[in-house]
N, C-alpha and C positions, 0 to 999 in steps of 0.2 A: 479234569481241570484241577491246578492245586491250590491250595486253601491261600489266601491274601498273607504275605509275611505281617506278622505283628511286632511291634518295638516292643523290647523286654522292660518290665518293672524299674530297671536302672534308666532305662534311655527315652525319654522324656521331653516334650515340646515345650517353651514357655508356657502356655498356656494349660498344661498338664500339672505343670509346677502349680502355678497360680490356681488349681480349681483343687488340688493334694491340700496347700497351705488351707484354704477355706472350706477344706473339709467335704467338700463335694462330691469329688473321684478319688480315691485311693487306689493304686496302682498294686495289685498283690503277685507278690514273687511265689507264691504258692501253688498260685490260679497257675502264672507259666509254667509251673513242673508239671502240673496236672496236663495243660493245652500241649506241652513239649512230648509227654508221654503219648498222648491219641492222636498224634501224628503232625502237630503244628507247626510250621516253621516260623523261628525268629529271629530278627536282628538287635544285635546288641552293641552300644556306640562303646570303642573301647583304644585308650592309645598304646601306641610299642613303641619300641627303641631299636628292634633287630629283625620285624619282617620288611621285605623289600626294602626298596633300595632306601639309606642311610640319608636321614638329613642332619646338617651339621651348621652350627653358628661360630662364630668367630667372637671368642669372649678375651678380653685383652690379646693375648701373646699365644694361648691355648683354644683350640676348637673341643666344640663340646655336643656331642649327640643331642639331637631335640626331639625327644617324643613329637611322634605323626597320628595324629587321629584318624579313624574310622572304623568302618561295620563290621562285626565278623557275623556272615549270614552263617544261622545255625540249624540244619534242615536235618530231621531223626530217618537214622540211616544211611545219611550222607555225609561226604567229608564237609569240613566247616569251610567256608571261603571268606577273605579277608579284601575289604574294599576301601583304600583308601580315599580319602574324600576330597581334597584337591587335584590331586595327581590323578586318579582314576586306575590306580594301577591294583590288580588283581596277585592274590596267594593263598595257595590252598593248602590249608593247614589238614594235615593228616591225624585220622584217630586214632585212639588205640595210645593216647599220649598221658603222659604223667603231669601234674600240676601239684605244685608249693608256691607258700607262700613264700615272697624274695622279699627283701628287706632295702631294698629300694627307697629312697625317702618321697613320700608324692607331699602335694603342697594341700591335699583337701583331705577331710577326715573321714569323708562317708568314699573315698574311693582306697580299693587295697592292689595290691602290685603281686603277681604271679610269674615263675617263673616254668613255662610250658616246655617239660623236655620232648622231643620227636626223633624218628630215625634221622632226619635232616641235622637236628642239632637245640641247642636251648633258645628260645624265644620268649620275651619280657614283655608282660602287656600288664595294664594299670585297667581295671574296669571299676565300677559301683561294687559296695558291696552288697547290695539286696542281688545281687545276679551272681555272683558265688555258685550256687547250689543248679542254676540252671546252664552256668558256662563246665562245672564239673562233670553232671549229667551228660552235654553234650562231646565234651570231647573226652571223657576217662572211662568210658564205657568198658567195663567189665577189668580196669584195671585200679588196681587199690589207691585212696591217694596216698600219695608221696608225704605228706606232715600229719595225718592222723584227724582229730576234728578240729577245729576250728575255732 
């Protein structure tokens, strides 16, 4: 039987917020390297711009790509899978990939913008940054990263 998927340190319930603010439960991205290494799997809430299919808004005269939110389930020793959360629509992101940070502008300060190269091609995703080190861990397994620390 496998172990219950757990939400990663970045991705977070209202009421996980609400009990971090008041000091209660603190969420440690550390504890997930540790739980990711002895074989746990996690979901981490995270948006793109280039897996599956393209959404698009009509901004005056110009369309303009809209970040799509959802999960990338991240299981040790398996490929990563990408679950969008309206749509329902399924992508399996393959390891063995390179990640930089992209320069992207996002509109919040505690989230950073990646740019994941794969043999498919480059892929943009904006996650939390407390989840850096266990979205690296997951998919750059035994490949150097691409921008050095961080």
């Amino acid at each position: 039987m496998s172990p219950k998927i757990r939400r990663s340190a970045g991705s977070f319930t209202p009421l996980e917020s609400w009990l971090a603010r008041a000091g209660v439960k603190r969420r440690d991205p550390a504890r997930d390297l540790e739980a990711f290494g002895n074989g746990q799997p996690f979901k981490m809430f995270c948006m793109t711009w280039t897996v599956g299919q393209a959404r698009k808004r009509r901004v005056g005269a110009a369309e303009v790509v809209v970040p799509r939110g959802g999960w990338l389930h991240l299981t040790p020793g398996a490929e990563a899978v990408w679950h969008s959360s309206p749509a329902r629509e399924t992508v399996i992101v393959p390891p063995q990939a390179t990640l930089a940070r992209s320069d992207r502008q996002l509109y919040f300060r505690n989230q950073a913008a990646f740019t994941l190269g794969t043999l498919s091609g480059l892929h943009d995703f904006a996650i939390r940054k407390v989840d850096e080190e266990l979205l690296r861990l997951a998919l750059v397994t035994g490949v150097p990263a691409a921008d050095g620390p961080s």
